[in-house]
N, C-alpha and C positions, 0 to 999 in steps of 0.2 A: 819828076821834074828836076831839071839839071839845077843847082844855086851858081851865079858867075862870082868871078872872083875878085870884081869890084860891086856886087853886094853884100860880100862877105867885109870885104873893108871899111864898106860907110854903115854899118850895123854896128863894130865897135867902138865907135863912141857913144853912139846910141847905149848901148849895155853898158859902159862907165858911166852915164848920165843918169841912167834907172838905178845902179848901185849908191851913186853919190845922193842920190834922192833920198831911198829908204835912210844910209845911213842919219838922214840929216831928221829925219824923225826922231823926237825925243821920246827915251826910254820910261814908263812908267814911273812915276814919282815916288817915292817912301821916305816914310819920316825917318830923319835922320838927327844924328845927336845936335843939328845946328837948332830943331825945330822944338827944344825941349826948354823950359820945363811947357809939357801941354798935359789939361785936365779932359778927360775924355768922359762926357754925362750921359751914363743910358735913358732914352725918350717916354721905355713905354712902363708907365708909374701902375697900369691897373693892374691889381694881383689876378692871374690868370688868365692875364691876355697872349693869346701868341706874340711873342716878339717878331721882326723880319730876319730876325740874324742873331747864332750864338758865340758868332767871332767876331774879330778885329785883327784882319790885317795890315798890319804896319808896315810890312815888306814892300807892297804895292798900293799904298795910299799917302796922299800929300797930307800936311798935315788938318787943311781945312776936311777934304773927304773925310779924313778919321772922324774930326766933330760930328758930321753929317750920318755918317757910318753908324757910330755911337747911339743917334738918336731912334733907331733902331733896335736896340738892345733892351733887354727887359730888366729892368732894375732892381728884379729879385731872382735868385735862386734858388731852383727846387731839391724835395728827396723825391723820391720814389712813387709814395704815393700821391703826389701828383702828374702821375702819368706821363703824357709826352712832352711837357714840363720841367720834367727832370732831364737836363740835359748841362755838358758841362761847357763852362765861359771858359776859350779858347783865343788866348792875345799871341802873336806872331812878331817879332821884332829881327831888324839889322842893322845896329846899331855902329857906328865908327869907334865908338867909345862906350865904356862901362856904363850903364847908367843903374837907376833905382824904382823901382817901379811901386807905385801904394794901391791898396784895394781900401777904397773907404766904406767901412761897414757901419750905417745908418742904423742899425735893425736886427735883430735872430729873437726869432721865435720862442714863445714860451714856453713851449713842450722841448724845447732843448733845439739845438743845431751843430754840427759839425763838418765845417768846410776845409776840405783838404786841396792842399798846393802842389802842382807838381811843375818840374821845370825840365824840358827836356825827355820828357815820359819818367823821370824819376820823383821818387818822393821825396820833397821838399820840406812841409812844417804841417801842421793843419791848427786851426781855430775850433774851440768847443765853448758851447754855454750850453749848461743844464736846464735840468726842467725846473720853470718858478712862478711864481705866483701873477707872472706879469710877462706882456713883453719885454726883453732884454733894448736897452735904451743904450746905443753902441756908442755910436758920433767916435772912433777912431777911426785913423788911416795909420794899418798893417802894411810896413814895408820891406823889401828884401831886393838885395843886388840883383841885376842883368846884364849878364857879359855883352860883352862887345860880340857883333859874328851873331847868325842864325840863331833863335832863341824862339822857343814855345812855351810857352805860363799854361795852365790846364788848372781852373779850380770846380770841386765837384763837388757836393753837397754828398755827405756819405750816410745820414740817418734818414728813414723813410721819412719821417714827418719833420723835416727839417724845414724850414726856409730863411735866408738872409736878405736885408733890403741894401742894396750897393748906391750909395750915394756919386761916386764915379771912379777912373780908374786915373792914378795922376802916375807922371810920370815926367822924370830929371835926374838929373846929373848927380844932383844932392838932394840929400832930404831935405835940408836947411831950403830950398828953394822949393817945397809943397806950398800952397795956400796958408798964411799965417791962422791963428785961431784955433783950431781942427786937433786935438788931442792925436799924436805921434805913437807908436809902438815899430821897433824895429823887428823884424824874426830872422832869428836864423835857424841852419842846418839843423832838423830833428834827428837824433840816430833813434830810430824805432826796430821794436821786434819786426820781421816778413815770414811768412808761412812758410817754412821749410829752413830757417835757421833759428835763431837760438836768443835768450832773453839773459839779461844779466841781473835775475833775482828773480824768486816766485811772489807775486802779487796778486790777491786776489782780486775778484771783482766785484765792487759795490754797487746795490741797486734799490731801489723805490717801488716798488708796486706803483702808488701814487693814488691809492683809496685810502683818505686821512678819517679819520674821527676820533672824537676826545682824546684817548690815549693814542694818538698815532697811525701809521700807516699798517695797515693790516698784516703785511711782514716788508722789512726792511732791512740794508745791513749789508756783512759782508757775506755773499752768496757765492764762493768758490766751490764749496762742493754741497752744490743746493742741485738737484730738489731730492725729496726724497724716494721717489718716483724715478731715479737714475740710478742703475743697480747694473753692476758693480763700479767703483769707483777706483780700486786698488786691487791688487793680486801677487800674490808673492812665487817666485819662481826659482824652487829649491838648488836646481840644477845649475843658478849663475850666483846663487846667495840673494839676489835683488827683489826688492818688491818694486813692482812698477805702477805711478798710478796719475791720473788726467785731474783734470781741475780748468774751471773757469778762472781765467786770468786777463788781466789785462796792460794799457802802457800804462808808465809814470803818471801821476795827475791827470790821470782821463777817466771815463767810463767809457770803455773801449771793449769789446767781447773779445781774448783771442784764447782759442782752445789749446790747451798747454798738455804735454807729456811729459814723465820725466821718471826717474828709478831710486831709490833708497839703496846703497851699497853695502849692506848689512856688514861685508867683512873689514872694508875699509871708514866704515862709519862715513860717510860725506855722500854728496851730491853733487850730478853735475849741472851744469846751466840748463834749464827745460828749454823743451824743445816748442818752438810753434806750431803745433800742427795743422792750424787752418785759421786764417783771419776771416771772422765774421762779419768786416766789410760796412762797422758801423753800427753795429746791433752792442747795445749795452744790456741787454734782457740774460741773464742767467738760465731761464727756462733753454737757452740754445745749450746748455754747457754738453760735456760729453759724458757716457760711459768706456768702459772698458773690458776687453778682454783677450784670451789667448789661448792657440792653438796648440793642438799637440806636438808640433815641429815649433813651437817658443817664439811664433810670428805675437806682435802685441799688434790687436786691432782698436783701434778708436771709430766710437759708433756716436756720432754729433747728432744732435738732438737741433729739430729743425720747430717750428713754432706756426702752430695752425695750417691753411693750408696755401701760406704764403710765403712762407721763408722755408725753405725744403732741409732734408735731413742728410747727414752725408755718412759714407761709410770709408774709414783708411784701416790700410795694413801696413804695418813696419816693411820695407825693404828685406831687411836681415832678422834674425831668431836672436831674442832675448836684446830686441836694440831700439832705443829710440830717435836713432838719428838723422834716419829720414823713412818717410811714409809715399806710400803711392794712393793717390784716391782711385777707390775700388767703385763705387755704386754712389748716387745719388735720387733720394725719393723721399716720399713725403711719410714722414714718421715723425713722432714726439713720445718723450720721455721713454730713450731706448732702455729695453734691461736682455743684454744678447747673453745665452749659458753657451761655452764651447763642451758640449756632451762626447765623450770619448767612447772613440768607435763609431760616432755617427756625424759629430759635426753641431750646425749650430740650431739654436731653437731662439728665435730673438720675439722676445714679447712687447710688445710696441704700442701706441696710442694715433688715434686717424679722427681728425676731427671732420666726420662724416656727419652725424647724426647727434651732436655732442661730442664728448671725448669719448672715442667707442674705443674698444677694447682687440687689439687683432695680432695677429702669430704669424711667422714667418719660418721656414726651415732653408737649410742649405748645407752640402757636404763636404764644402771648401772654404764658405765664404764670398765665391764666386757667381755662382749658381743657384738662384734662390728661387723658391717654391710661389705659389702665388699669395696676394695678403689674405690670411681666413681671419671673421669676423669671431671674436670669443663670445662677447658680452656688448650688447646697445642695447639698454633703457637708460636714453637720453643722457648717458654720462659716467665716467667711473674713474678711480684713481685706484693703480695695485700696485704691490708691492710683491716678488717673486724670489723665488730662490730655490736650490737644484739640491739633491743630497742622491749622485749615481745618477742616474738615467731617472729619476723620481721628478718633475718641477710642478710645483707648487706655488699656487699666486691667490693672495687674499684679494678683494676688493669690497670697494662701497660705490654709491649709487647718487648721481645724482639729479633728486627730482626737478622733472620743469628745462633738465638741461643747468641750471645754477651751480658752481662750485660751491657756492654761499650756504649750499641747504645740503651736503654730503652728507648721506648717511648712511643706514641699513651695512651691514660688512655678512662676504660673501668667500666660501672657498671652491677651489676647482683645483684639481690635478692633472697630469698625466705621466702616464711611463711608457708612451710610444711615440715619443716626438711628437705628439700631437694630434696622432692620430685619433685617440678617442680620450676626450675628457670626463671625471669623472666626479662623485661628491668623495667625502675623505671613508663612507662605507662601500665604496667600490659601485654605489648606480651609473651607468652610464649617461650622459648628459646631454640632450638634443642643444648642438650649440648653433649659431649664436643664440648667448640668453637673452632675451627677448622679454619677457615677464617677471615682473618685482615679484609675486610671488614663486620660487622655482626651488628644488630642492638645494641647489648650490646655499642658498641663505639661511645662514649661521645667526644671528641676530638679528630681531626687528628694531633697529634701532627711532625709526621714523614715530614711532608710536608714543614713544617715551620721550619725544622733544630733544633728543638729542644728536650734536654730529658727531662723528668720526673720523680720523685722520691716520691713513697707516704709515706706521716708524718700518719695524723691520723684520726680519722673519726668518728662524731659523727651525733646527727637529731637536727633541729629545732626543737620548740618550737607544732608546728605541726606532726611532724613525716618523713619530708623530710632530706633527708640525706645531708650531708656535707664533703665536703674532705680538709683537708689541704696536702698542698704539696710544694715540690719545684723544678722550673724547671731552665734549665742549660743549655749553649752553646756545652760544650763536658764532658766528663768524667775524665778529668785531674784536679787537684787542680789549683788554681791560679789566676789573672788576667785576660790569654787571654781566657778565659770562658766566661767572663763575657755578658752581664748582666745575675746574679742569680736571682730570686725571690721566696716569700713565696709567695704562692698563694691558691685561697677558690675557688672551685667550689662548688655551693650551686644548688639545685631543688629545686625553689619558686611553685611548685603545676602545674606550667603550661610550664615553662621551666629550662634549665641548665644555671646560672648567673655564671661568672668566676671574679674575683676580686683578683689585687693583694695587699699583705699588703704591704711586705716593703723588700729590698735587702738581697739575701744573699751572705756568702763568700767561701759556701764549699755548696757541693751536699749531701752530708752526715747527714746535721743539720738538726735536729730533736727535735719537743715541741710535744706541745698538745694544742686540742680546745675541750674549756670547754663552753657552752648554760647555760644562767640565762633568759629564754625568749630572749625579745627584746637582751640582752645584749650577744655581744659574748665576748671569749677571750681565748686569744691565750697566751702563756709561751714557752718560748725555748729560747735557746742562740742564737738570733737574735744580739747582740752586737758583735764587733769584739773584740775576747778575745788575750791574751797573744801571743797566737800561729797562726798567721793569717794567713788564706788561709789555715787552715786546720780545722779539725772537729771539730766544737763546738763552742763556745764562750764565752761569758758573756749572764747571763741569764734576758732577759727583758718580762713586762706585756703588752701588747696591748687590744685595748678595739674597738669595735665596734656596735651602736646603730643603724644601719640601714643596715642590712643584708648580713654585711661585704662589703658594699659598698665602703663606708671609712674608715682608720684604725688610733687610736692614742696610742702612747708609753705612758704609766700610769705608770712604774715604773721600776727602772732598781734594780733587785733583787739581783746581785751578782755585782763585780766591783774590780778593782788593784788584779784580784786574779791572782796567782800564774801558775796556770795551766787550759789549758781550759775544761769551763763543757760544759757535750755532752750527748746526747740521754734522756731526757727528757720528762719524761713516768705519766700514771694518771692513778691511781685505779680504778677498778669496785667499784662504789657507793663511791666515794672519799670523805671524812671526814678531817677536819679541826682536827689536822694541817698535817695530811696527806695527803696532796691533789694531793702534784705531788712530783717525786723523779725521781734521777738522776745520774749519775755518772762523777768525772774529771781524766783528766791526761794529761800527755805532748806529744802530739805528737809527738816530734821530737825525743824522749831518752825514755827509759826507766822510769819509775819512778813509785813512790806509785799511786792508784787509791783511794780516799773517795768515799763514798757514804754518800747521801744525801736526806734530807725530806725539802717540806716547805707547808705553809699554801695557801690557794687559794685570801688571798690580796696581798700577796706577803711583808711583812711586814717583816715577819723573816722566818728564813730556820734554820735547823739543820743538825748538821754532826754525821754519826755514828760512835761510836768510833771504831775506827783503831786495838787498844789494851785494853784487857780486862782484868780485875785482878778477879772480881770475875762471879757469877752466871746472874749476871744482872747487867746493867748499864742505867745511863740517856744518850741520846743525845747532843752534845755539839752546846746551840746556835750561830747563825751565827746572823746574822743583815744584813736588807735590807734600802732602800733609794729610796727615792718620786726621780721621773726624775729632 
């Protein structure tokens, strides 16, 4: 059909009439700086109610809609485990002018809370309260700038059991123009560590169990290189002079998990700033910290310890040989208290914990690191804590048992071997072992400990001079701190070639204390806070040398290493191929309170020790020495 060419002329006005129309529609409304100062009150008060809405946009709302919007909003935020819950409160702004924005925090949680701020998808500051006796009674308004121009607020709740109660979101030009009454905090710019760059000082991380009785929490303190269940922690690498080693760390004034690496420079004595190698996203538990190890091409792997079967395990490798400057994550899976051996010529044997049935006991192989075998079950009757350790192609792993599935009632200690990666395990006479052990009574069990009312906790484990293995430990009347426990000891079971010799050294005052035993031949010796330190009856102490010349028969105190300190040191660790003055390291803190965590090196005479600095000004730092003292 033809169009003439006087319909074509009386159509356009027509079409500048439909133009002039739409334009004449008003553009959606948004708060703007004229509409401030406005307090915006989320509606839904019941804990656990779905809200309608986990936003608030400003951009496309007038300022009444915003109120209305608002009432929508649930006026608590979740962690984790609260399920679909946990979601993060998202504010949108476009503002003409700068303004100020407040988050009034009514309320956090009594198991602790940490809400983090981000502005822009960047990290901004975050809010912490611990865990205490009570709900945390907040009533402040937390405020911080908002540029003028496009702007997104993002706050997220980062501990699983966290929750906050938000009394509303204010928002002005000035603080001075918040609601009068209302207790003020301003924040600003946090510079925090991020996973994959760098910290300016080693810190460790401080934690609570948070099972009290008379004398305290059942272990407490600074747990940087806790547990003792995480094997290896350090490793010394002849070929660069460096010992390299991991540690639980975390930011300034927090209780903050983040998995730290870093190297001891043996030639030039100093350290560089540690590296981050993975933010744990919230998790203040030490039980996540890392082990370590390295390849034969001088890759350093970091194997993070993941916690039941909810927060998973992760596996990194260094980039570059012999370097900790940055990591690629290799594997994620559900593993706890990793102890990985790098066996040469074949690669890895990682001995690991799965809480399937309890803490069971399970093995993994791989001939890269890449490539890993399926998980085989070693040990499940209802539970077990081991302690392993490699001499060649040999690995060797004590355990204990625990009945009922309880950590509380740990007892009975058990050995097993192998010298084929895995392939077949054995007792220390060479029977072969139908695994997984299955049965408390089984040839693997060295000691009936259950009978004699007592528990067991294994320290460390190295061979004789021969190639027979060694256990330190310590055993304990029940699983509470204190006195009526008593008698504790440190104690040596040794295989002399023809049977198992048990030998105790000397008392202890906590089930938790933790050294090391170091073989010079004939000569043994043992390091750990065997002294009763500051905070007695709880974890750790004062750190002393014992020596023994006939097969830990006898034991004598040769040196008390540490003394009048401050705070008690605890967990008490020893490199693969340990090197002077790296020989052993450690971390302190106070049980009872909160407080800083050092971390610490010393030499294998026990003569002097070193502290890592705490704070760092530039690219590298020396060690600060400490001094030790003949008994």
């Amino acid at each position: 059909m033809r169009t003439s060419l006087a319909q074509n002329k009386l159509s356009l006005p027509l079409r500048l009439l439909f133009v002039a129309a739409f334009l004449a529609v008003p553009a959606a409304a948004a708060v703007s700086s004229e509409d401030l100062p406005l307090v915006l009150e989320p509606g839904i008060q019941q804990r656990g109610a779905e809200p309608g809405t986990w936003s608030l946009d400003l951009t496309a709302l007038s300022a009444d809609e915003a109120r209305q919007s608002a009432a929508d909003l649930s006026a608590r935020l979740y962690g984790s485990r609260d399920g679909d819950l946990h979601r993060p409160m998202v504010i949108r702004t476009s503002f003409e002018r700068d303004a100020v924005l407040g988050i009034q925090v009514a309320a956090a949680s009594q198991g602790g809370a940490m809400l983090e701020i981000e502005i822009d998808g960047s990290y901004f500051s975050r809010l912490s309260w611990p865990s205490a006796g009570s709900t945390h009674e907040v009533d402040t308004v937390f405020h911080f700038p908002v540029a003028a121009g496009d702007r997104e607020v993002r706050l997220s709740m980062m501990n699983p059991g966290g929750v906050v109660v938000i009394g509303g979101y204010h928002l002005a030009e000035r603080a001075e123009d918040f609601p009068q009454g209302i207790a003020r905090r301003e924040l600003e710019q946090d510079i925090r560590p991020v996973a994959g760059g760098t910290d300016a000082g080693y810190r460790g991380i401080w934690f609570t169990l948070g099972q009290f009785s008379e004398y305290g929490d059942k272990y407490s303190g600074g747990l940087g290189t806790y547990t003792a269940k995480h094997i290896p922690l350090a490793v010394y690498a002849e070929e660069v002079d460096k010992t390299f080693f991991v540690y639980g760390g975390t930011i300034v004034d927090e209780r903050y998990l983040l998995i730290m690496a870093s190297y001891y420079d043996h030639a030039n004595h100093r350290v560089p700033r540690p590296t981050v190698v993975h933010d744990k996203q919230g998790v203040n538990d030490p039980h996540d910290n890392p082990s370590i190890s390295m390849d034969d091409e001088g890759h350093i792997w970091v194997f993070i310890s993941g916690r039941g079967r909810g927060r998973p395990g992760f596996k990194y490798r260094s980039t570059e040989p012999y370097s900790v400057d940055e990591f690629e994550r290799v594997q994620e899976q559900e593993m706890t208290y990793p102890q990985p051996w790098w066996i040469e010529g074949e690669g890895f044997i990682h001995l690991f914990t799965k809480y399937t049935r309890g803490r069971e006991l399970y093995w993994e192989t791989s001939p890269d690191g890449y490539e890993w075998s399926e998980h085989r079950k070693l040990a499940g009757m209802r539970g077990h804590y081991q302690s392993s350790y490699h001499l060649g192609s040999k690995i060797a792993t004590f355990f204990n048992r625990h009945p009922g599935g309880s950590v509380d009632r740990r007892t009975d200690l058990y050995y097993v071997q192998t010298e084929d990666m895995g392939e077949t395990w054995t007792t220390i006479e060479g029977e072969v072992l139908d695994v997984p052990l299955e049965e408390i009574d089984n040839p693997a069990r060295v000691i009936d400990y259950e009978s004699q009312g007592r528990l067991m906790y294994v320290v460390d484990i190295n061979f004789d001079k021969d190639g027979n293995p060694i256990l330190l430990y310590v055993t304990s009347g029940g699983h509470q701190p204190g006195p009526a426990n008593e008698p504790r000891f440190w104690e040596i079971l040794h295989w002399n070639g023809e049977e198992w010799k048990n030998h105790v050294v000397t008392r202890s005052d906590h089930n938790y204390d933790q050294g090391v035993l170091k073989v010079y031949g004939d000569r043994w010796v043992i390091i750990g806070p065997t002294g009763v330190g500051p905070q007695q009856w709880q974890t750790g102490g004062e750190v002393e040398k014992w020596e023994s010349i006939d097969q830990g028969a006898r034991w004598e105190k040769v040196r008390s290493i540490t003394w009048n300190s401050e705070r008690n040191h605890k967990y008490v660790r020893r490199p693969v191929n340990a090197t002077d003055p790296f020989y052993i390291y450690w971390a302190d803190g106070n049980p009872h309170e909160v407080s800083k965590s050092y971390l610490y090196f010393g030499e294998s005479g026990g003569e002097r020790y070193w502290k890592l600095p705490y704070t760092m000004e530039g690219d590298y730092a020396e060690p600060i020495e400490m001094s030790g003292r003949r008994k």
